[in-house]
C-alpha positions as CSV (number, residue, x, y, z in Angstrom):
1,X,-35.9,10.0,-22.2
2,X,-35.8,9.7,-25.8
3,X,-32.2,10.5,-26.2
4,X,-31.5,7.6,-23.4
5,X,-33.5,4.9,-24.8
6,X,-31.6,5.8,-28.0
7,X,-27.9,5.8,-26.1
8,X,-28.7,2.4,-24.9
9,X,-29.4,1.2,-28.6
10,X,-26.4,2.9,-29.7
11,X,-24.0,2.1,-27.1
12,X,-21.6,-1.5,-27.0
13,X,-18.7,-2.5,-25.3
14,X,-17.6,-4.5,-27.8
15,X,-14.7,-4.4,-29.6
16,X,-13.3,-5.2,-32.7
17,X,-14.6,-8.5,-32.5
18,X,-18.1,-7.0,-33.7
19,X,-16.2,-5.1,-36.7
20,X,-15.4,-8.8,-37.9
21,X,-18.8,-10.3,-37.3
22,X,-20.9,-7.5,-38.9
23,X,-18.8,-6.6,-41.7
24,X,-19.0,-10.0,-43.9
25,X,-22.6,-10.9,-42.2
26,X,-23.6,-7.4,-43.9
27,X,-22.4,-7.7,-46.9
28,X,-23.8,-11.5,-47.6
29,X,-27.1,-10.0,-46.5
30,X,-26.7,-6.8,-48.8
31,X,-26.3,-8.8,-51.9
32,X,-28.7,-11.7,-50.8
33,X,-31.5,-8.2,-50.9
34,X,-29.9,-6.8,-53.9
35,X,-30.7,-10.6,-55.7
36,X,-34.3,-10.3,-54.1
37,X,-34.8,-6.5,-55.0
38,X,-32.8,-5.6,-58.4
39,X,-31.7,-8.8,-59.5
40,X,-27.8,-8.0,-59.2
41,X,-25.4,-10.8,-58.7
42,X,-27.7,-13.5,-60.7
43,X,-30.6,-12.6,-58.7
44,X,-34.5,-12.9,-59.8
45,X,-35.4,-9.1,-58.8
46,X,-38.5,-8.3,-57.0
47,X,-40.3,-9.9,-60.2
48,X,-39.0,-13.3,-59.7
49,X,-38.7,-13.4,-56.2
50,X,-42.7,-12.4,-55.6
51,X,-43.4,-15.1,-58.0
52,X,-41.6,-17.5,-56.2
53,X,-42.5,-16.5,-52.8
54,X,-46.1,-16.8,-54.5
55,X,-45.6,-20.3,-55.7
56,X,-44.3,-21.6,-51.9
57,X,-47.4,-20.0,-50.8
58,X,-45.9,-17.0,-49.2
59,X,-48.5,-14.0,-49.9
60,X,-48.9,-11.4,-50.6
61,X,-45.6,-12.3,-52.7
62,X,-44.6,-9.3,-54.2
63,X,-45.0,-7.1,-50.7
64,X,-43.0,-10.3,-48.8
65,X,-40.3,-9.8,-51.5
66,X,-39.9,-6.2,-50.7
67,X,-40.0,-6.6,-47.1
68,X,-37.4,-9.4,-47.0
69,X,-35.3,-8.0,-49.9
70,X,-35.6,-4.5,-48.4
71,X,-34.4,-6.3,-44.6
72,X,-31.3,-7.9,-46.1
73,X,-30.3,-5.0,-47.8
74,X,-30.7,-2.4,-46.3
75,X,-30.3,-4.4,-42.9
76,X,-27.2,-5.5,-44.7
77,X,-25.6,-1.8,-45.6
78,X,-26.5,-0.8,-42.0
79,X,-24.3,-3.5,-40.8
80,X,-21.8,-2.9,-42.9
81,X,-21.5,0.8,-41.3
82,X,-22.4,-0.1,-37.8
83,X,-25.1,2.3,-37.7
84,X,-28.2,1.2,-35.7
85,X,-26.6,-2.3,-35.4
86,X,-29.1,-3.9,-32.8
87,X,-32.4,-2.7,-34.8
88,X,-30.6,-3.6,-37.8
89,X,-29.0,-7.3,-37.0
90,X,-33.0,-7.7,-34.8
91,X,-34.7,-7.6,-38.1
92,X,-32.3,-9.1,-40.6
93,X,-32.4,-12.3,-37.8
94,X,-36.0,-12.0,-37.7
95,X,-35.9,-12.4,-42.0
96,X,-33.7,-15.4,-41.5
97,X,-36.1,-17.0,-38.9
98,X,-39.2,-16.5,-41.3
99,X,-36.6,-18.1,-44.2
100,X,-36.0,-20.9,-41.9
101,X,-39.4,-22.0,-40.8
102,X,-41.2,-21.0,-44.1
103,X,-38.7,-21.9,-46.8
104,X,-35.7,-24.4,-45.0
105,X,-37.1,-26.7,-42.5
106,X,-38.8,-29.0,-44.5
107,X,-35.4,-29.6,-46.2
108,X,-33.7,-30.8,-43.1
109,X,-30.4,-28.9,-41.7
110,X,-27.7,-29.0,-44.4
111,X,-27.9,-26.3,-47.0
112,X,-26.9,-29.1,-49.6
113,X,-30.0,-30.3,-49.7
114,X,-31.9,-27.1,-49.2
115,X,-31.7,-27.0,-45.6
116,X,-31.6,-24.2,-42.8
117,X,-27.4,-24.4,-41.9
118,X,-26.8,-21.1,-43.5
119,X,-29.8,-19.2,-42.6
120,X,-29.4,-20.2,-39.1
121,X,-25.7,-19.4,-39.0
122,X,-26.7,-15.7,-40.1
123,X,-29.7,-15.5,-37.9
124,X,-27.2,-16.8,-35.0
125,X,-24.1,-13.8,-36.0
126,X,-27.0,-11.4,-36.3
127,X,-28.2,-12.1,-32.7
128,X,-24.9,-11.3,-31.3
129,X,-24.5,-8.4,-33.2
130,X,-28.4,-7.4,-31.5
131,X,-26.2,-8.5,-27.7
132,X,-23.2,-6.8,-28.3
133,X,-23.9,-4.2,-30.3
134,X,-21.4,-2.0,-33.3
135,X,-18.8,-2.5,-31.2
136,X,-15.6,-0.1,-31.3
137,X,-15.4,0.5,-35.0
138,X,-18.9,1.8,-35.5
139,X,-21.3,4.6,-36.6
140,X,-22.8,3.9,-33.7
141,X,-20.1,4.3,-30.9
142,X,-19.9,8.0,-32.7
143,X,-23.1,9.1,-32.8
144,X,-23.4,7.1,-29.0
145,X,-20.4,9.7,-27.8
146,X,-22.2,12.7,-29.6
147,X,-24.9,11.8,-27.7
148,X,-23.7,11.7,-24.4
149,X,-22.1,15.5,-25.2
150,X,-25.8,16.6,-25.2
């Protein structure tokens, strides 16, 4: 049972049309979470983002910043690999939803004016990486065949 429910999370029919989709989505949200968690790339670090998520009213800040810094990059690297794809791209989209409705909507759509465009854009990639899965060129599709051997 256990091994089944995992095939099916593992498993995609996709092809290498997921490889280009998860590849650059993952690596946006690896160093959007590295700027949240260790301040690389002209980030804040978990520091500055808690205090920001404080001041917007998100709390408890400094455990919201680790969740959504920790989502994005780790999400991000998982992506990147195609290992667990669906769980990964589920929660990163989840992330941008929050990030949309807490932090973007007020702003209107257009990221120019501190709107929800690119948020939604990722959360939209991400949800047909959770349909179609790691596709061909994935961790995934190995462990998905080494699981079927069993």
């Amino acid at each position: 049972m256990q091994t089944s429910l995992l095939n099916k999370i593992l498993q995609s029919k996709a092809g290498t049309a997921a490889l280009i989709v998860r590849v650059p989505v993952g690596l946006i949200l690896a160093a959007r979470g590295a700027q949240k968690l260790f301040g690389w790339f002209g980030g804040n670090g978990l520091a500055g983002t808690a205090g920001w998520l404080s001041s917007i009213g998100i709390e408890p800040g400094f455990l919201m910043a680790i969740l959504a810094g920790g989502a994005e990059f780790f999400g991000g690297l998982a992506l990147v690999l195609g290992l667990l794809t669906r769980p990964a791209a589920l929660v990163t989209a989840f992330t941008m939803l929050v990030a949309i409705f807490s932090v973007h909507i007020s702003n209107g759509l257009f990221v120019a004016d501190g709107g929800y465009e690119y948020a939604l854009i990722l959360m939209v990639a991400l949800i047909a990486l959770v349909v179609q899965g790691g596709g061909y060129l994935s961790m995934d599709k190995s462990l998905s065949e080494k699981l079927g051997r069993i």
